[in-house]
N, C-alpha and C positions, 0 to 999 in steps of 0.2 A: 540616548537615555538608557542608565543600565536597568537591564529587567533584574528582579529579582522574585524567586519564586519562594513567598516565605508563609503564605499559611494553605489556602486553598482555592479555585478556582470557582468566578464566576459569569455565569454568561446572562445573555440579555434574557435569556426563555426562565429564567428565574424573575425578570417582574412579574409573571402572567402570577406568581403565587408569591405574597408579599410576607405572608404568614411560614409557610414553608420555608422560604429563602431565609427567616429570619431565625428559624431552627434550625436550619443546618448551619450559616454562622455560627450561633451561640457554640453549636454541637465543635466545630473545628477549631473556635478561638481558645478554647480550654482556657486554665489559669495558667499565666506565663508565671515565671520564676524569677525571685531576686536573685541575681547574681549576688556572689560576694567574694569569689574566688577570684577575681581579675587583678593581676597587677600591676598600680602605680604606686608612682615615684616621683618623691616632691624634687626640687633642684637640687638638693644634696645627696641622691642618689637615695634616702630613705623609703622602705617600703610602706604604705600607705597602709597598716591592715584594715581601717574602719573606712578607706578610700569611699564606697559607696554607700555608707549608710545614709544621708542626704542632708548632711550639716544642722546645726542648731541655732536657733535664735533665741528661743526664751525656753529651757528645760529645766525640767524638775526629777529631783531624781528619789528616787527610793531602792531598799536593798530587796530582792526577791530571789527565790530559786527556780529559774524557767526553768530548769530538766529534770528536778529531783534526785539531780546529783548530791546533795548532802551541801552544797559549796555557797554562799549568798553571789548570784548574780545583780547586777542592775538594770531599774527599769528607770527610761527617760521616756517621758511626756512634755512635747515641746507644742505649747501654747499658740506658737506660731503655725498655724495648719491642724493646729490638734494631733500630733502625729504621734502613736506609739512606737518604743525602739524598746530591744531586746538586747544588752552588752552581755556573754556570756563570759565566766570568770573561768580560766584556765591555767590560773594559775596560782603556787604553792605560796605558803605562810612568807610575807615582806617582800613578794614578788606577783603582784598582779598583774594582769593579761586579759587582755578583755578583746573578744571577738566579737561582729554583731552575727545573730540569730536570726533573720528575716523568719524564719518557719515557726517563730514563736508567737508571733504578733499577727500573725491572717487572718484569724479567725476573733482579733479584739473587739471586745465592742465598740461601736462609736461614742465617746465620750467626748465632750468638749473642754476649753478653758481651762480646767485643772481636774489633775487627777495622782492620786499617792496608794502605796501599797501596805496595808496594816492585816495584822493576823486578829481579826474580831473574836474568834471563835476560838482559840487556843489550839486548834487543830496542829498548830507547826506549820500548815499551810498560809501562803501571802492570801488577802484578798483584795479586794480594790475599793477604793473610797474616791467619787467623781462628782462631778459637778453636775446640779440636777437643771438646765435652764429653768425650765415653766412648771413648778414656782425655784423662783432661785434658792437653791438648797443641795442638798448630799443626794446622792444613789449610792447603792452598795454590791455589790455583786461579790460571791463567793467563791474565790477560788480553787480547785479542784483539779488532780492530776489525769490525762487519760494517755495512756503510752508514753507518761516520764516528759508530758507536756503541758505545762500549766493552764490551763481554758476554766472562763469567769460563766456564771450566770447569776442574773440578777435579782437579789432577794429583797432588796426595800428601793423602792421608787423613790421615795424621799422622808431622810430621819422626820419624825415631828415630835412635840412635846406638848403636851397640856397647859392651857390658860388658866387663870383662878377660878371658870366655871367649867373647866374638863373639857374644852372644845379644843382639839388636837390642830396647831398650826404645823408649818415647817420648821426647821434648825434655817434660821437665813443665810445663805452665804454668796456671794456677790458673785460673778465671773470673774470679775478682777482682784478678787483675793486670795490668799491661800490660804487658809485655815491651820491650826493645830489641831489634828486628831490621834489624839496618846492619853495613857493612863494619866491623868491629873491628878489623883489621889493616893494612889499607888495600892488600889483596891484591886490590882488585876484585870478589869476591865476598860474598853474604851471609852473618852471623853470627849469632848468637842470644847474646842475654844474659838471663836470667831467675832470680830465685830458686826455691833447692831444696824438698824437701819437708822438709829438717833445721832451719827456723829462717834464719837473716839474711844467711846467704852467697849471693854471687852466684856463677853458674854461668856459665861460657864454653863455648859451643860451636862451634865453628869449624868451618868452610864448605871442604871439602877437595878440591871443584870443578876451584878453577884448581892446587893443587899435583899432583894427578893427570893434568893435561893437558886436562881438560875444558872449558876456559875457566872462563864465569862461567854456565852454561848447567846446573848440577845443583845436587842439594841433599845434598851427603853430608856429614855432619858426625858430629865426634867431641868426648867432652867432653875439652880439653883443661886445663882451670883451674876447681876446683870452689870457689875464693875469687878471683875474679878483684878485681883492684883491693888485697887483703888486708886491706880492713875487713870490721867488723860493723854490720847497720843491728839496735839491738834492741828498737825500737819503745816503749822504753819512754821515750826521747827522740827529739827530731825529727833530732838529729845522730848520727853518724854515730863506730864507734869505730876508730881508726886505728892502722896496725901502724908504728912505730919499725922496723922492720924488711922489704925489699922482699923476703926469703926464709921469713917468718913470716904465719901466717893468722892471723889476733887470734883470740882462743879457742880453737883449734885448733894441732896441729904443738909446738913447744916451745916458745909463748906461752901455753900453759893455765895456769893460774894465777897470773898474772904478775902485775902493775896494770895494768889496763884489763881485761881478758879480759872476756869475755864471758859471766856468770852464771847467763843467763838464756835458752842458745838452747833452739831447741824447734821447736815445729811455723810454720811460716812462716804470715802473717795477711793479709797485702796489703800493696804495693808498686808504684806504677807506675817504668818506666824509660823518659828519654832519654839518647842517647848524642849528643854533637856535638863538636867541635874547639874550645877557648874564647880560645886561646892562639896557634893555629897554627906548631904545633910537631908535628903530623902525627898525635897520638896524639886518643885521648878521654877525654873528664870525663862525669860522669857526674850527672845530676840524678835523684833521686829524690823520690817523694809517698809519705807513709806514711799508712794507714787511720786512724791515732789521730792524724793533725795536720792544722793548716789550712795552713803551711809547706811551704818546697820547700828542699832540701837539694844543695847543688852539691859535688862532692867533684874537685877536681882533681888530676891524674894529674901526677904526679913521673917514672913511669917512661917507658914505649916500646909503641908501637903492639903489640911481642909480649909484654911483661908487665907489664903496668898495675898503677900504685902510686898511692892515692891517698895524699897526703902534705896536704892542704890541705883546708878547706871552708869552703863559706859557709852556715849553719845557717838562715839566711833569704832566698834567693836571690831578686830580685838585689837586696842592703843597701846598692848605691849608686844605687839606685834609690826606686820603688815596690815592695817588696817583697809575692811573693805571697801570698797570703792568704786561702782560700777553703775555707771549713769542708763541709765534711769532704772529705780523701782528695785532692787537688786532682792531678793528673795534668799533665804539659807535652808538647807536641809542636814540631817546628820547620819551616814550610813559608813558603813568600815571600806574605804577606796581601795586600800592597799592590802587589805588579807594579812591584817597582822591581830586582827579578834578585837581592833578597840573601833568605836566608830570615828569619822574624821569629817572635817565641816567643808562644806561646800556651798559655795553661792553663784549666784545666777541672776541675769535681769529677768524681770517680772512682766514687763513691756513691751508689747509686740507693737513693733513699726516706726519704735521711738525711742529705742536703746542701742546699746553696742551690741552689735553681731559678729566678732571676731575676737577671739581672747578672752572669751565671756565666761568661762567656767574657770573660776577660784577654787582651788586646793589646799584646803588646810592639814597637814599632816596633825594627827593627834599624839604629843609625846607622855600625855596622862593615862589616862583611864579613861573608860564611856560617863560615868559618875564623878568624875574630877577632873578636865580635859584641860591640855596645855596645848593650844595651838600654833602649827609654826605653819607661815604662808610657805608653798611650794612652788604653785605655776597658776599663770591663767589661761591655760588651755587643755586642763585635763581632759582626757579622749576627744577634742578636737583636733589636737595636733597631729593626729592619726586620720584625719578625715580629707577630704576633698569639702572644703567652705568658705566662700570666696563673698562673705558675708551677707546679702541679698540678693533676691532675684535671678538666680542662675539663668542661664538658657543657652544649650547646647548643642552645637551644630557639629555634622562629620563633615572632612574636607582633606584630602591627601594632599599636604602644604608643600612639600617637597618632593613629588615626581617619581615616589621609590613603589608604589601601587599599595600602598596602604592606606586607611583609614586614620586619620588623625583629628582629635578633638579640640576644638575651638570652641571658647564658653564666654561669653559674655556676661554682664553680670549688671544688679541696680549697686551695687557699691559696698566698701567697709562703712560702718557708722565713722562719723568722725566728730570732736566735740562744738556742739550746738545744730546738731541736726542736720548738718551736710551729709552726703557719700562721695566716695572718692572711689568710682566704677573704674574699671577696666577691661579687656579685653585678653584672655588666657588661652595659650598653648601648650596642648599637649601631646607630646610628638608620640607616636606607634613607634616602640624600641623594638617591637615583636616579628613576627614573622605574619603569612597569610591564616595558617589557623589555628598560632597561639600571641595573640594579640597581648601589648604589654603597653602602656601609656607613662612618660616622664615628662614632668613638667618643667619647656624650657624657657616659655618666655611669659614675663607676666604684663607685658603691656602691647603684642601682639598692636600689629602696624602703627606703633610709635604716637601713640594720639597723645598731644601737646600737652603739657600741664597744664592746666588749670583751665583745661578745655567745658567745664560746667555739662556737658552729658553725662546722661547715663541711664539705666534701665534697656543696655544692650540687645540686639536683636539680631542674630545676623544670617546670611546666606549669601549661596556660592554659585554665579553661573558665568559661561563664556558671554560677556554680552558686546564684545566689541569685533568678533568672528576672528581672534588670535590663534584662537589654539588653548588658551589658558583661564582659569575662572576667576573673573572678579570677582567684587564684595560689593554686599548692599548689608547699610544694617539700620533698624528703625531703633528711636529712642524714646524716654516718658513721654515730651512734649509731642507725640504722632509727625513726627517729620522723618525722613529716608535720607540720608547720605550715600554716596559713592565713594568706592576707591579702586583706581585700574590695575589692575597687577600687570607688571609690567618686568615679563622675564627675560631676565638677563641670560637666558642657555643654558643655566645649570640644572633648569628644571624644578628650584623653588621660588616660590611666591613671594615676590616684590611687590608690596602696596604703596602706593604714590597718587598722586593728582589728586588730593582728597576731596570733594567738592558736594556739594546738595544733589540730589537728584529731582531732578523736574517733570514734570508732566507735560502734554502737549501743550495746556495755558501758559508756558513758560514760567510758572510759581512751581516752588518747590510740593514736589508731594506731602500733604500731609493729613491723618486723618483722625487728628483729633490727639486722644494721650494713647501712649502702648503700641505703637506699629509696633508689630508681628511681622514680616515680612517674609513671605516666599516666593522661589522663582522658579519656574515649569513652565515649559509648554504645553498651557493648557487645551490650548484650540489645533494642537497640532501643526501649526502654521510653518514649521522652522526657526521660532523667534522665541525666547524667554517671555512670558507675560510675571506679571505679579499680583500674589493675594495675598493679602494684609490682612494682618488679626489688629483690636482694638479693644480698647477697656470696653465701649460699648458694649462689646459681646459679638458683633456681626463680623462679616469679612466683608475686605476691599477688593474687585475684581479690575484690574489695569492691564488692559488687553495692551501689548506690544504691537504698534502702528508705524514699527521704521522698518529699519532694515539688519540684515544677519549683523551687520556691524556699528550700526548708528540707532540704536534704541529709541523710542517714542511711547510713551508710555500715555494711556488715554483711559477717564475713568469710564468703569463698563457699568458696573452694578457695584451698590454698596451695601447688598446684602445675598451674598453673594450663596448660591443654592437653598438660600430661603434659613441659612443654619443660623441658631441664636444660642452659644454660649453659656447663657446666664443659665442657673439652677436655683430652684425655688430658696427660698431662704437669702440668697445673694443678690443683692441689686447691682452688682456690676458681676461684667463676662470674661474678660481678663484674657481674649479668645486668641490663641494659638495654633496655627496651622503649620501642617508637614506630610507631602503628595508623594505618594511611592507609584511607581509602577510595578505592577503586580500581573504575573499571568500574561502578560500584555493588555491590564486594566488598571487606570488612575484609582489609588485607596485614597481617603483624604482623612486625617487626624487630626482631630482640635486638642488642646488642651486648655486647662478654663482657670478661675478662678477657686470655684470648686474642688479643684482637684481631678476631677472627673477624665480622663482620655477617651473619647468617643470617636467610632470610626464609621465612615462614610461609603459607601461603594454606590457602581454605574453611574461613575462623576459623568461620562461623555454619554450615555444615554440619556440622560434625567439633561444636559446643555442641550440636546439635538432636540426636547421639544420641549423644554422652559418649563422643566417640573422641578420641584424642590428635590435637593439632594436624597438619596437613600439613606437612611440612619440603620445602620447594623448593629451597632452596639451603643452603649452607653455607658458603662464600666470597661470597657476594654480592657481584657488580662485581668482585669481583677486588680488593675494598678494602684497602689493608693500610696501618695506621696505630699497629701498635704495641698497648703491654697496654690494658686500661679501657677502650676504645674506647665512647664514649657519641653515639647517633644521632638525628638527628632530619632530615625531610624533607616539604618543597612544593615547590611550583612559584613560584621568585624571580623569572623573568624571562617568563612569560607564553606558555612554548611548550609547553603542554601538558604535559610530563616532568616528574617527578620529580627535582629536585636534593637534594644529600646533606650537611651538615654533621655530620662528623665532629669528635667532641672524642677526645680520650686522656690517657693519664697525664702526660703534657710539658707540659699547660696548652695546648698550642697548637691548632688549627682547619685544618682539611682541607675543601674543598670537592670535593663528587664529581658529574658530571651526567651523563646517557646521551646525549652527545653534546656537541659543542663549544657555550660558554655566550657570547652573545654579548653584548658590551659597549661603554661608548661609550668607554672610555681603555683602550687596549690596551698594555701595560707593553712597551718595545721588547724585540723578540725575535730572529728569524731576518729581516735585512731581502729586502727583493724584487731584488736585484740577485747577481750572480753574481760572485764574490769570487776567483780564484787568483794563486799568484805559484809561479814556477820559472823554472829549477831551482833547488832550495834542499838541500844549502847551492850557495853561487855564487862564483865566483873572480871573474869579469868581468862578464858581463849579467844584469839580472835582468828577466824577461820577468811582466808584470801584467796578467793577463785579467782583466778587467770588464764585467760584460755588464747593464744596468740596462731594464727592460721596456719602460719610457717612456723612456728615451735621455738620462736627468738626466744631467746634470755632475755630479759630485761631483768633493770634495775629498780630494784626496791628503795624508800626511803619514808623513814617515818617522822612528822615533827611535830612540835608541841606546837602552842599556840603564838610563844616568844619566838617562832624559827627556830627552835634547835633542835639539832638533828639526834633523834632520841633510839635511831635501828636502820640500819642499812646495811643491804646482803643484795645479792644477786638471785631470780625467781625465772620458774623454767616452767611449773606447774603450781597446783592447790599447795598451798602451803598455811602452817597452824602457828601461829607464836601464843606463848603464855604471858600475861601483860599482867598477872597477879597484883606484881609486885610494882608495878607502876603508878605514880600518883593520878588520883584521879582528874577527869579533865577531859576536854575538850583536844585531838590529835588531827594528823591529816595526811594520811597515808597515798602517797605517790609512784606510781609506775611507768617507767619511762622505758623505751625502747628507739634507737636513731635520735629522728628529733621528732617525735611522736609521744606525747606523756598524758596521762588523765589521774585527777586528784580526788580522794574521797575523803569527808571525815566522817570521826566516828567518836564516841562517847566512852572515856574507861569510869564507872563506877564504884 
């Protein structure tokens, strides 16, 4: 068994102090670090730059500036795990570039179900607008720079508005909704648009801020229109039921039973909402996603920024386009994708567990205006096509498949969605192109040991040990239904791994092992004996202990315990445990790792003290590293790069891969990041001079270039030091000034008046 000595040492004279031992853990485990400098490579030899941000199922996006770089970054919140992601923008006017920021997102709050970034306050800073559970409704938090890094605190627990006798409720809003929160009026301040708890009307709540004198600087709202628009959306079509009338609520008021009314209203189901301008006629339209459709619904406003009429739709938005289309629930946002200053439409499923998880992000390029938008479809996979997402369920194991003494990654997976609810799982390799300590991963095979079409598994699980006493490591891997299979590698002398004899794996009862849904499976010698035993995680939340009862070559697997060091999984709030385990040898001491449903990585220590007298496992940690990747979280860890530590591959429900190491992971292609040169421009905005600090370590030249908001190229020279231009005579506007040096560059804008 290889030792590996990756955080710190513990011996047995630490139980005598349960308390102490659990301090100096905490003290050694520090926060480990997302990686994001590793590099993989899809089949086509493409660099992966987003490779470990940890894929997407259902994300929402909005535009924000994490570094107070002047430049609009995006923020994705994917519903799937609640997980915050930070894409930072690096890039110049009609050329985006988005790298992810893990250092931006540590310190997020926990929010759940939904969450978008709006500027309440006019500050020019983003703030965050989230979903309040208990009572269902808004939170708000303020965002706020400290070292040129965006960090929230939270200033309304949840919007409320006044009754007809002043008794202050919540703004309702569902966990399954997404709301429209933007100026509705065009008074400057923020709005709420959301449906009620009665079924298909939308609710207007208006933002009474700036009509009380307060500027745009509060949140007091009242509902003023509880049909705003004066349709119905009734779910039981993807369109949208219209009032003939701009002083009538379709199903309501003196339209009740009219033709068209509404039949069917009732308790509200899900809804996502955007609001934007489509016309530039000052008012807003209004797109909707319904739960029951894969369609987006455009309803345009006949009336006036104070009382909106939707008089029009388009039932398949946009039908002079590529219209969207993305089963189930599909949701739109509007933020500028491409860094060309106009905003551009993007859609997304709304539905976690019950939508497509691959291809899922729709890119509308905008060829209009933000106020008059012409959308042309682009891709369905913007910034996933850069990622490691292999649709649901990741779970990743290391395993040096080829004989050459490197670490190579094998990921298993619960599957692509595919249409009506199927997954179509597989089994992924990713061979180490690297060396021993700058590890490099390409993706060569995507159905890893050949499993049959239409073989109906999935929710992969897998592990690696010699169990037939060859010399070589087979595979076991558990799937949803709690059942283990086999497969023996059977090498042919070139030293990589031939899977063959594929077959169930049995227990001493001669019935297949199985323990219910979710095997987990791992294989160590637990008891020291010489033989593989196996411990199995399960949605239950417990572990399966199957002490090995054969021989170095003939395995017998016999159940020991099915609750195995007494560990449970589960975390308040979640009724299932979703429990994943991964045994290191440490020190010359078994560490034991779960990972849960929660999210949660928890580490275990004095696994063989706590066996030799049948006491419950030791619990060290409970957050371990500080890891946070969302529900499922599935772990496995070695040492990839040769420095003694412990590195962490994180899988989750998103399909996607998280790298975690106790310390910065060193490699030989470092994806550009912050370059080594010293970047300012002031005063900004600027009438006349614009003054350009540069300050570069080694005294490079770089190049200059300045562009407008259309990309053109408005000043370009070559910069050595501080340099002044005079921009007098330049039209006013919005600019975006570029320094480039190798292939190292950083972008600012800045404002000429």
């Amino acid at each position: 068994m290889k030792k590996l000595y990756c955080l710190t040492s513990f011996t047995f004279s630490c139980l005598l102090s349960l308390v102490s031992c659990l301090l100096l853990t905490n003290l050694a485990m520090g926060q480990f670090l997302k990686q994001q400098n590793l590099p993989v490579y899809d089949e086509n030899d493409n660099q992966l730059w987003l490779a470990l941000q940890g894929g997407v199922n259902n994300p929402q996006f909005s535009e924000v500036d994490w570094n107070n770089d002047g430049i609009n970054d995006i923020f994705v919140f994917d519903r799937e795990g609640d997980v915050p992601m930070a894409f930072i923008n690096k890039g110049a006017p009609n050329q985006a570039d988005y790298h992810f920021g893990a250092q931006y997102i540590r310190d997020f709050p926990p929010v759940r179900s939904w969450a978008m970034m709006r500027d309440f306050d006019c500050d020019g800073v983003m703030d965050l607008f989230a979903h309040n559970k208990i009572p269902a409704g808004i939170s708000v938090y303020r965002g706020q720079y400290h070292n040129d890094s965006l960090k929230f605190n939270l200033v309304e627990d949840f919007l409320e508005f006044p009754t007809l006798n002043d008794f202050l409720v919540n703004i309702f809003v569902t966990s399954e909704d997404f709301p429209a929160i933007d100026d509705i009026d065009g008074d400057g301040d923020l709005d709420v648009l959301t449906f009620g708890v009665n079924g298909g009307w939308v609710s207007y709540y208006e933002n009474q801020s700036q009509d009380m004198g307060y500027g745009c600087d509060s949140l007091i709202f009242e509902l003023v229109d509880d049909c705003w628009g004066r349709f119905y959306e009734s779910g039981v079509t993807n369109g949208l039921t219209l009032s003939p009338d701009p002083d009538s609520c379709v199903g309501r008021d003196s339209y009740i039973g009219q033709p068209g009314a509404a039949p069917d209203a009732g308790v509200h189901v899900g809804s996502t909402i955007l609001t934007l301008d489509m016309d530039a006629d000052g008012d807003k339209e209004i797109a909707l996603g319904d739960i029951s459709f894969s369609q987006v619904a455009m309803g345009y406003n006949g009336g006036t920024a104070d009382t909106a009429w939707i008089t029009s739709q388009d039932e398949a938005f946009p039908s002079n386009n590529v219209s969207i289309n993305i089963p189930v629930f599909p949701a739109t946002f509007y933020l500028d994708a491409n860094n060309d200053g106009v905003k551009d439409l993007i859609a997304s499923p709304n539905r976690a567990n019950s939508s497509i998880n691959h291809e899922n992000v729709w890119l509308y390029e905008n060829l209009g205006q933000t106020n008059m938008p012409d959308f042309n479809f682009l891709k369905n996979d913007f910034l996933v096509s850069r990622m490691i997402d292999l649709g649901s369920g990741s779970s990743p194991t290391l395993f040096d498949h080829n004989g050459d003494g490197l670490l190579d990654l094998v990921v298993g997976s619960y599957g692509y969605y595919l249409e009506g609810g199927n997954y179509d799982a597989s089994i992924f390799l990713y061979e180490n192109i690297g060396t021993n300590e700058f590890p490099e991963f390409k993706l060569v095979n995507t159905n890893y040991t050949n499993l049959p079409e239409g073989h109906n598994l999935r929710g992969f699980d897998i592990t690696f040990g010699d169990l037939d006493g060859d010399g070589d490591e087979d595979m076991i891997f558990g799937e949803e239904f709690g059942k283990l299979f086999y497969y023996e590698n059977v090498d042919s002398g070139d030293g990589i791994a031939n899977f063959q004899n594929f077959d169930t794996l049995d227990g001493d009862d001669g019935g297949q092992i199985d323990v219910g849904q979710h095997a987990t499976p791992f294989l160590v010698d637990i008891d020291r004996d010489g033989m593989l035993d196996l411990i199995i995680g399960e949605k239950n939340g417990n572990l399966n202990y199957w002490r090995n009862i054969g021989t170095a070559s003939t395995p017998l697997f016999t159940q020991t315990d099915n609750f195995f060091g007494s560990i449970d999984c589960r975390e308040f709030g979640y009724p299932e445990g979703f429990c994943d385990v991964a045994v290191k040898e440490i020190d010359g001491e078994y560490v034991l790792f779960t990972g849960s449903e929660s999210g949660n990585i928890r580490r275990y220590i004095h696994i063989e003290d706590s066996l030799a007298v049948g006491a419950p496992f030791f619990q060290a940690d409970s957050l371990y590293g500080h890891i946070v990747q969302g529900r499922r979280t599935r772990v496995t860890a070695d040492d990839i790069n040769g420095d003694g530590k412990c590195d962490f591959f994180i899988g989750n429900q998103r399909g996607g891969l998280a790298l975690y190491s106790n310390g910065e992971l060193t490699v030989s292609t470092l994806i550009p990041d912050v370059p080594d040169f010293a970047f300012n421009i002031f005063p900004n905005p600027t009438s006349n001079l614009l003054n350009i600090n540069y300050i570069h370590e080694e005294n490079k030249i770089a190049d200059l270039t300045i562009f407008d908001v259309l990309g053109r190229n408005v000043y370009q020279n070559n910069i050595q030091q501080n340099t002044q231009l005079d921009v007098s005579n330049w039209s006013n506007g919005i600019y975006f000034c570029r320094i480039q040096t190798g292939n190292q560059f950083a972008v600012k804008k800045f404002i000429k008046k």
